[in-house]
C-alpha positions, 0 to 999 in steps of 0.5 A: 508897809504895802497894802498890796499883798496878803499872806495865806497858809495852804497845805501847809505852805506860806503863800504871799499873794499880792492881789494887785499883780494876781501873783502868787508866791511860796514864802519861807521864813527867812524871807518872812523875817526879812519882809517884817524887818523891812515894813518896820522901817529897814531899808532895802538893800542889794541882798538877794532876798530884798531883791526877791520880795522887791520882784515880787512887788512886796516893796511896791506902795510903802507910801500907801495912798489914802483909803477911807476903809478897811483893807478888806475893802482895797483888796475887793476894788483892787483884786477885782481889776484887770491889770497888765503885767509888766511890758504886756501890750495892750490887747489886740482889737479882735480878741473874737478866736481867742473868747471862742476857741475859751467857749468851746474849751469849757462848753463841758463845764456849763452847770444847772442854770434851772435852779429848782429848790426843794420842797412843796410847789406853789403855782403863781397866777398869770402875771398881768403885765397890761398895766405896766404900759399904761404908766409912760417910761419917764414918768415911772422914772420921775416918780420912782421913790424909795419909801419907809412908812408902810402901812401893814396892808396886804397885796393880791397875790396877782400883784405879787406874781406880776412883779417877780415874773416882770424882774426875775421871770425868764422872759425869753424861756428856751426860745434862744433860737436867735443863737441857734440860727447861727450856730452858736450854742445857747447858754443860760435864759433871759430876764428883763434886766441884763446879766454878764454873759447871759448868766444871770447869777441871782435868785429870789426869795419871797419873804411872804408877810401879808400876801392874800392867798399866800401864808407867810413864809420863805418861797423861792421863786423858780423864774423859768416855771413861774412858780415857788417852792416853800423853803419855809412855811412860817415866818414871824414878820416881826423877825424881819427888821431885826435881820435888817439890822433894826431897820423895822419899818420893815416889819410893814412891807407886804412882801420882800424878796432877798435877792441871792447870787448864785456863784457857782454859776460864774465860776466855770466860765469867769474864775477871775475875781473880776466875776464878783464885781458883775455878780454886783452889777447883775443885782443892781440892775434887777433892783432898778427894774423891780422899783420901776415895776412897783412904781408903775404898779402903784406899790411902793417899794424899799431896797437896802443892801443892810443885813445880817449876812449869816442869819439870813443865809441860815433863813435861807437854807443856802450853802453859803460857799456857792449862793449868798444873800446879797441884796433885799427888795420890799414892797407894800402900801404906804407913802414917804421916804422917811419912816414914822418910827424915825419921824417920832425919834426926831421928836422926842430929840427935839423936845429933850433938847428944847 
């Protein structure tokens, strides 16, 4: 009948949630009956448990407006909108007291932004960053081409530290002095790409396939020392199209990076689930940095967002509650968009049907 609520049982309480007003509200079963009669056709009366499910908005959208996916996907693009309830005036224009006396409520809750996994350390070589001025903005952005035809070579080591510290490597490190000078308290570091409140909520994960001075295997990259640290040290390359849902040209990148979001990292300072949303666009940024830092490398690079979710946090050793894989960046030797498996495909069809 709306596609504007959901119902959820916590501690053994019925609790209808209507995700577009970021209401909650416990139900009992007369009034759950009630709902059902209603989204089966009856029409709303006087009584007061109409009038209580209509207050709590559980009658608004019965004529749902289009949506090409699932509800899963409405409820994600309309529980992450800011809305204003009802007769809420706009906000004034300085909200300024208000976001600092907020910081300063929660400057007890700021956790570990130095993510720093376990396992053997692994020194990254100075990454050289010379060569990323010598290709004009412009023409990095021109030529910038997502490609699928790899060519199963292997990349220096040097090569692959230059383009983790030039995306995701702290580039400011501790020295937030500009805050300090005037009396703010510095949270979080600075990358190349922006982040919402300087939270920068993603961490990468070498996938190593063909690096020269590095096996194969699962490294994470601590961005704040330049360095990695083995999660694990063997790694079938042949396993990584399958995780991308057979996507295996995959299978000749020289090297990829799942890129992860750190969630626990949002939540003390944004607990709306607007958060979610940011933690999306932080990504997005750091996929159009990596791109352009491969294409002035002269690598070429692939990202897809295509992937067994579960089977990969398994490949991670991530707690999925706080830290998901959320994006994958590849990179390697090759040239065209279209991979050569593809082009043998489109082949062979053509034949058939000729």
């Amino acid at each position: 009948m709306t596609p504007s609520i959901f119902l959820r049982v916590i501690d053994g309480r019925l609790i209808l949630w209507n995700y577009v007003r970021h209401e909650q509200f416990e139900i009992d079963l007369d009034h759950l009956r009630r709902l059902m009669q209603l989204s089966g056709g009856d029409k709303p009366t006087d009584e007061p448990a109409d009038s209580a499910l209509s207050t709590a908005g559980c009658l608004d959208d019965i004529d749902p407006p289009a949506w090409g996916w699932d509800c899963l996907s409405r409820i994600f693009h309309v529980g992450t909108q800011i809305a204003l309830r009802q007769d809420e005036a706009l906000p004034e224009e300085d909200a300024y007291r208000g976001y600092i006396e907020y910081c300063a409520s929660i400057a007890d809750k700021v956790p570990e932004f130095k993510i720093e996994r376990p396992g053997k350390v692994i020194q990254l070589p100075q990454a050289e960053l010379s060569k990323l001025g010598e290709m004009p903005l412009w023409k990095a952005l021109r030529d910038r081409q997502t490609c699928r035809a790899f060519e199963s070579k292997m990349l220096p080591l040097e090569e692959v530290a230059s383009a983790l510290w030039a995306t995701f490597g702290t580039i400011h490190g501790d020295c937030r002095h500009d805050l300090e000078a005037i009396g703010l308290m510095p949270v979080g570091y600075r990358r190349t790409s922006p982040s919402g409140g300087s939270l920068h909520p993603s961490e990468a994960y070498l996938v190593a396939m063909r690096i020269d001075g590095l096996p194969p295997g699962i490294y994470h990259y601590r961005s704040h020392k330049h360095e990695l640290s083995v999660v694990r040290d063997n790694f079938e390359t042949t396993t990584l199209g399958k995780l991308l849902c057979a996507q295996t040209f995959a299978n000749a990148l020289s090297y990829g990076i799942f890129v992860t979001s750190r969630f626990d990292k949002m939540w003390w300072k944004y607990p709306h689930s607007r958060a979610y949303r940011v933690a999306l666009l932080d990504i997005g940024c750091l996929i159009q940095t990596f791109q352009l830092v491969c294409n002035a490398r002269h690598i070429q690079s692939w990202p897809t967002g295509y992937f067994i979710d579960h089977e990969v946090n398994k490949l991670l050793d991530v707690d999925p509650d706080i830290e998901s894989a959320m994006f994958f960046l590849g990179a390697g030797i090759g040239g065209g968009a279209v991979a050569r498996e593809a082009l043998e495909t489109l082949r062979r069809f053509n034949a058939e049907v000729q």
